[in-house]
N, C-alpha and C positions, 0 to 999 in steps of 0.2 A: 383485439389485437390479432388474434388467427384471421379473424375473416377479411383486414389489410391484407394478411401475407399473404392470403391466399389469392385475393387480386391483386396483388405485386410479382408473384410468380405466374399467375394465370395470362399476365400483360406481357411480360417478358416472354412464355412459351409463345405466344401469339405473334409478338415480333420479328422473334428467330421463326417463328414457323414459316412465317409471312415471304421473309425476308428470302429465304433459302428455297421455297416454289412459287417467288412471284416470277409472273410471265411479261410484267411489264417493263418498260425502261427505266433506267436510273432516278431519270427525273420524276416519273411518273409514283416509281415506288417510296422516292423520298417526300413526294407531296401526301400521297398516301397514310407513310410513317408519321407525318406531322399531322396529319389530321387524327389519325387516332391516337398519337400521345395528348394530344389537345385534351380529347374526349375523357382519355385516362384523366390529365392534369384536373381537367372540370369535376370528375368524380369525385378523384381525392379532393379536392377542395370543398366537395359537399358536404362529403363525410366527415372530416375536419371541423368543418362547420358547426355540424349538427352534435359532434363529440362535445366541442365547447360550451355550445347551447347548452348543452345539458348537462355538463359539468355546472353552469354559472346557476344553472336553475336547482341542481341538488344543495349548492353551496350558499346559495338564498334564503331556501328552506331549510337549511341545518341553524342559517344564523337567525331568522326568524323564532324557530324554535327556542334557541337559548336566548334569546331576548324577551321569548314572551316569560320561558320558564325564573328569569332574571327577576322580571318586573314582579312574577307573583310570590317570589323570593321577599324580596324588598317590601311589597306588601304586609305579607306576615311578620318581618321586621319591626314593622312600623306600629301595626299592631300589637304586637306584642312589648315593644316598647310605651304605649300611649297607657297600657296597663300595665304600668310601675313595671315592666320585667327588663332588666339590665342585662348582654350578654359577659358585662364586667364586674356582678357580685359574685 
């Protein structure tokens, strides 16, 4: 989360910096402005990306996990049950 903000103020200081010693024309500086918010928009979006990614891949392997530790759960269950053991005496 810091290292967003830090590109989210680092973008803005760039803009205003941009904006207030550009030597070029209006037109010129707003195509300019849009090409690097572009750049910005593409970045965040990678990052974004890649946040998910790997949320969805931590969240795969957490349920993996309880699904294996489940089954060996159940397992013992079963066994345990196949030899007379009830967990209702």
């Amino acid at each position: 989360m810091k290292k967003l903000s830090g590109i989210i103020i680092g973008a803005l200081i760039g803009i205003t910096a941009g904006i207030l010693i550009a030597p070029d024309k209006g037109t010129k500086t707003r195509k300019t402005l849009t090409k690097e918010s572009d750049k910005w928009k593409s970045s965040f979006e990678k990052q974004l990306g890649d946040s998910v990614d790997l949320f969805l891949k931590n969240l795969t392997d957490s349920i993996d996990g309880y699904s294996k530790k489940s089954k060996k759960s159940l397992k013992q269950i079963r066994k345990k049950r196949n030899k007379g053991f009830s967990i209702f005496n």
